[in-house]
N, C-alpha and C positions, 0 to 999 in steps of 0.2 A: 667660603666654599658652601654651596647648599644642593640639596640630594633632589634630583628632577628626575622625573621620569618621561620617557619619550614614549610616542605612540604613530611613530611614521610604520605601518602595515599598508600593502596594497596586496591585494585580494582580488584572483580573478572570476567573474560571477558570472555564472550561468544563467541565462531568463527562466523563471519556472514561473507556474500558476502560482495564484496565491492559497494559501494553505485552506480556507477556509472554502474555499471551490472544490481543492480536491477533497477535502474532506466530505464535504455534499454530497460528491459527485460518486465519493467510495458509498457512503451508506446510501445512497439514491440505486444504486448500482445493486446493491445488498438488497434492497428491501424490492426492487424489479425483478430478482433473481428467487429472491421466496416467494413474493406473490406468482409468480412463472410456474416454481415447481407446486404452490397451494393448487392455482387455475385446474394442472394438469390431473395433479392427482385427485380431485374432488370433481373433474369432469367425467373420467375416465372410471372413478366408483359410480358416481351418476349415472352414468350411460351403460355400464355393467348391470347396475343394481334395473335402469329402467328394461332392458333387455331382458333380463329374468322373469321380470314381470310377465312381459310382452310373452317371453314363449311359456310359461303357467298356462297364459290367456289361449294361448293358440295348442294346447296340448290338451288343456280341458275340452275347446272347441271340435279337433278335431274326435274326442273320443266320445261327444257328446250327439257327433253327426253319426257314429256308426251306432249309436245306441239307438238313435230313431231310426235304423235300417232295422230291417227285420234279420233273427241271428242267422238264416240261411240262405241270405241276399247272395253273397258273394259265392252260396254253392252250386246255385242251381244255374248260375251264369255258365255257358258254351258258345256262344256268336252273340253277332249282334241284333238275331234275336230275341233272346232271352228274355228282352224286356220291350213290351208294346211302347210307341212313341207317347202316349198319355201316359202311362204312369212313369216315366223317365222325366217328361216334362214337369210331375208334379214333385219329383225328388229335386229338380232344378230349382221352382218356383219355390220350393220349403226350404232348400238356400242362399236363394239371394236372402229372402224374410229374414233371414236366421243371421244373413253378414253385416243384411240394417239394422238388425237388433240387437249385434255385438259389436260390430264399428272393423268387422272383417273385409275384406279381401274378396277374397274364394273359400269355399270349404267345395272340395272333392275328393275320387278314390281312386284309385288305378290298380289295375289286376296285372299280374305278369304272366305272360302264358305264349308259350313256346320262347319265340325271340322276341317278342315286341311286348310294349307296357300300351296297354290298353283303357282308355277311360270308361270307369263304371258308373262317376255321378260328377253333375259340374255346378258351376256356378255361371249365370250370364255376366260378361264384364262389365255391364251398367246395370248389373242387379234387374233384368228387366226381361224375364221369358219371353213374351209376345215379340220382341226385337229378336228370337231366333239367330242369336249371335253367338253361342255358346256350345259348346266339343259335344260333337253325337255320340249317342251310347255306342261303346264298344269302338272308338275313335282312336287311332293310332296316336301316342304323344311322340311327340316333334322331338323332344330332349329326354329319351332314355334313357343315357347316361348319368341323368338328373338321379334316379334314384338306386346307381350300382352302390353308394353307401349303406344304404338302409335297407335292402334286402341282404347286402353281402353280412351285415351285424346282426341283422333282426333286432333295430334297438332305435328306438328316436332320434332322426335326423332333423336338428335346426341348422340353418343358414339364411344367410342376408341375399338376398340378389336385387339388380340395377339392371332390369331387361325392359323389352317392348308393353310388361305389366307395372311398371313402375319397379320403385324403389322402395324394398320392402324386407319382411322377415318371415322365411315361411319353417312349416312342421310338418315331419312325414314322418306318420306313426305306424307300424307296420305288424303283419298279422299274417294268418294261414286260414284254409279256408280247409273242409274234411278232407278235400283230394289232395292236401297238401300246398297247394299253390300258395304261393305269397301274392299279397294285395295290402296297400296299406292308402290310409287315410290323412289324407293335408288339408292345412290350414295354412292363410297371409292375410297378413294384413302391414297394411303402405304405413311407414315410418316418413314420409316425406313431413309432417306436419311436426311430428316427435324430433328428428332430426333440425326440425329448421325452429321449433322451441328452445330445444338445448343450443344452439348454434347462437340464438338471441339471446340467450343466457349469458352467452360466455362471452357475447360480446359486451353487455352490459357489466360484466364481472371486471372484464379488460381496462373499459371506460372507466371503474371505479377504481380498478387499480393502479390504472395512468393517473388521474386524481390525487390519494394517497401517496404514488411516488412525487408528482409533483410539488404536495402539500407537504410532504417529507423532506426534498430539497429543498423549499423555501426554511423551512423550521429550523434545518438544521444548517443550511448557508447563514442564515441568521444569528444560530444561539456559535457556530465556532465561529462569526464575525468578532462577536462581543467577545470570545475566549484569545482568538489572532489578538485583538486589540491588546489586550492584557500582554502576549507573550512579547507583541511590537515595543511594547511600554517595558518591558524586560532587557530585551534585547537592547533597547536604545540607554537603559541605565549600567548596562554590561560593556555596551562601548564607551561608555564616560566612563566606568572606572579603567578600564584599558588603556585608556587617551589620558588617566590622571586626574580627571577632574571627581573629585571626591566631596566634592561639596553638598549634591542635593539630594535625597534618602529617595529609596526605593520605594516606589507608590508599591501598594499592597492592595488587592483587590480580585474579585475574579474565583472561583473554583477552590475548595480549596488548598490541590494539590498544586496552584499557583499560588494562593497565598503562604502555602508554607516556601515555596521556592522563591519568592520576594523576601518573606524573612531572612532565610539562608543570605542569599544574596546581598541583602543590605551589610546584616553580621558580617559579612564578608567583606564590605564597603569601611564599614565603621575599624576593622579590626588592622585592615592595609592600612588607614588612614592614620591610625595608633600606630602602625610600625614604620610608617612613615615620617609620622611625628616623631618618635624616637629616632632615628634612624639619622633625621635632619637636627637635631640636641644633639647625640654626639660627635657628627661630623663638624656642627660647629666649634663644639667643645672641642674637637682635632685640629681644626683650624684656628683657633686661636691660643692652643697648646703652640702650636708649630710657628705662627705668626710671633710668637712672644719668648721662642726656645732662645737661648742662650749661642745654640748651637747650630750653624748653618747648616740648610736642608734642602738639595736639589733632587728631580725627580724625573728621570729618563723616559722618555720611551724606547720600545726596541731598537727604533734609525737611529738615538741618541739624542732625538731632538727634545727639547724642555720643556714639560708637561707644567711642573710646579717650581716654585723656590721662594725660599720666606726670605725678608726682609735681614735676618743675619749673615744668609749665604748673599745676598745681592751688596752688602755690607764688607765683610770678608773677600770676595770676589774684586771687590772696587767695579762693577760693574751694573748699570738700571739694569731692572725688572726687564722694559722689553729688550735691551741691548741680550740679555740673557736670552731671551724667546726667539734672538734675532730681527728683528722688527727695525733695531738699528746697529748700524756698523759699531763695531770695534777696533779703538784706535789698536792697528799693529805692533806699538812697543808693548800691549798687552802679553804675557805667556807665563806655562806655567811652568817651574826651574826643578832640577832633580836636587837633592840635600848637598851636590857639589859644584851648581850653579849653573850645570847646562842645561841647556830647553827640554822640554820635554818633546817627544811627536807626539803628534795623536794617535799613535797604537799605547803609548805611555798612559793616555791618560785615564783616571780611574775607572770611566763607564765603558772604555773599549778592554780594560782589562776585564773588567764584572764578563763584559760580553764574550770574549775569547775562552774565557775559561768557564764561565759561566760558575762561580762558585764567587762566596765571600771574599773579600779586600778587607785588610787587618790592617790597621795602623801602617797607612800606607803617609810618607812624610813627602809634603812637596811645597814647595816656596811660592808665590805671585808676588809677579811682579804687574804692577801699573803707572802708566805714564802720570796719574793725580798723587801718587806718593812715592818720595823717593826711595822711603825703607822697606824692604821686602818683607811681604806677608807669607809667614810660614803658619800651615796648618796642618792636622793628625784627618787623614781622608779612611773613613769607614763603607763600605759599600758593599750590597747584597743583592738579587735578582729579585724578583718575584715571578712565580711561573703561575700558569692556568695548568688547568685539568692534562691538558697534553702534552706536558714537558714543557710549552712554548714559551718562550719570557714574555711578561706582560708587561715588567715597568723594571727600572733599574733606580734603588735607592742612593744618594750619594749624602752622606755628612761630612760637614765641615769643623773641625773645633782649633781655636785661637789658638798656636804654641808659641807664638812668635817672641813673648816674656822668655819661656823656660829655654830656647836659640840662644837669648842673649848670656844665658848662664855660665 
């Protein structure tokens, strides 16, 4: 008899990627997702921090055009006479000067008076007077509404606007004149170039960060390629001890929270194999106890049919090995006799009594008879169950021992 171990498993498997793609594919994922929120948050200070600049620029400007007004410009104003067409034109001409020499927009002022906002001083839109392109003194503005912030606070209005003047940032700084009248003073200047700098920033940030994620995936497709490998090489030495085969030691290499898990594994390789190797010593040690007993030794399964029997019960019995297994017929005058000569049935006999009752057979006496010998074999029949974990019977033991001397007594 020797101790084998089986490894018929079927397993049913689902397609997955391979582990060292998702792995990539999570930290490629990770690192898309911080450079995302880095991009954003370090555009959006950028663009914060550039804007504050921007209206400093346009708040000093605007306060820097009402200082070159004289301080009671805006009181002596009533129509739009107030101010002769040359010297309005030279407060024109001393703004554009003033918007090429700070990289502005417009700088103007508007007064409010009654219902309408009125322009006090302009700027030409190509910076250029003689082209007479630019808001007449005392000139209705078009967008009123434009500055109900800044008089309703009496407090510095900035805002962004995207109109027919471009795309820009303007400043309306606001003031009082002795009659009370509010009139305040603005500044813009075109963000279109600032806008589309930070724009080429960020795309250049994108492109290095596509980059980085790409060169992140390759890196790291790579290094858990070499790590997959190691776990494949695990895994394949996990299914040979499974399947029994114990012969060839666990490679060891890799990380080293894989090499200690190869260690493990191995220990674990070499320590089965030890208990196997024991395991197979006493079994044979059992089988050639039993092979060599004095005492005949048959071994049921639960249907009854003939798992084992040593060479004394095939002896004892007067019947071969396979005739026992069935494998060959039994001559008919074969049976087994009660201690007054009748047959036994087979509810009599000892492995359907073990099974009926399901408990020990003591010194159960019964005769064989066989057609190879005339004298009847009388034998003392001992018999016990053996059960699993669930009550259920697993094997039915039967001994046989010779009394057929102590009969003749």
């Amino acid at each position: 008899m020797s101790y084998q171990q089986t490894g018929n498993h079927t397993h049913s498997r689902t397609p997955s990627l391979p582990m060292s793609l998702v792995l990539a594919s999570y930290v490629s994922a990770m690192v898309a997702i911080t450079i995302t929120v880095l991009l954003v948050f370090f555009y959006r200070s950028a663009h914060e921090k550039l804007m504050g600049k921007i209206d400093d620029q346009l708040y000093a400007a605007a306060h820097f055009a009402k200082d070159l007004m004289p301080g009671d410009f805006h009181d002596q104003i009533q129509d739009a006479s107030s101010i002769t067409p040359d010297r309005y034109e030279e407060i024109v001409d001393r703004h554009n000067r003033l918007c090429k020499e700070l990289g502005l927009q417009y700088l103007w002022s508007c007064l409010r008076s009654g219902d309408g906002i009125f322009f006090t001083t302009a700027t030409s839109p190509d910076h250029d007077v003689q082209k007479n392109e630019h808001a007449r003194f005392f000139d209705a503005h078009r967008d009123p509404q434009a500055f109900d912030t800044v008089f309703a606070s009496m407090k510095p209005d900035y805002s962004s606007f995207d109109n027919e003047w471009g795309h820009g940032r303007m400043v309306l700084v606001p003031f009082r004149d002795r009659l009370g009248r509010a009139y305040c003073f603005g500044a813009s200047i075109c963000i279109d170039d600032v806008i589309a700098a930070q724009r080429s920033l960020l795309r250049y940030a994108l492109i290095l960060g596509i980059g980085v994620i790409a060169i992140g995936f390759v890196g790291t497709f790579l290094i858990s390629c070499r790590i997959t490998r190691r776990i494949r090489a695990l895994i394949a030495s996990a299914n040979r001890i499974t399947e029994g085969d114990l012969s060839e030691t666990v490679p060891v290499g890799g990380p080293s929270e894989l090499r200690q898990l190869a260690r493990a594994l191995d220990a674990m390789r070499e320590a089965v194999a030890s208990h196997i190797t024991a395991l197979t010593k006493t079994e044979n040690a059992q089988h050639d106890l039993l092979e060599n007993l004095s005492a005949g030794v048959v071994i049921h399964a639960p249907d009854t049919h003939i798992l084992y029997s040593n060479p004394r019960a095939c002896e004892l019995l007067g019947l071969s090995y396979d005739q026992l297994l069935g494998k060959q017929a039994i001559d008919p005058a074969w049976s087994f006799v009660q201690e007054n000569g009748d047959q036994l049935t087979l509810e009599e006999y000892p492995v359907s009594l073990v099974l009926a009752s399901r408990e020990r057979l003591t010194d159960y006496i019964v005769g064989i008879n066989h057609p190879d010998n005339i004298e009847r074999t009388w034998v003392l029949v001992n018999a016990f169950p053996e059960f699993i974990d669930n009550d259920e019977v697993r094997q039915i033991v039967v001994t046989f021992v010779d009394i057929t001397a102590l009969k003749k007594l």
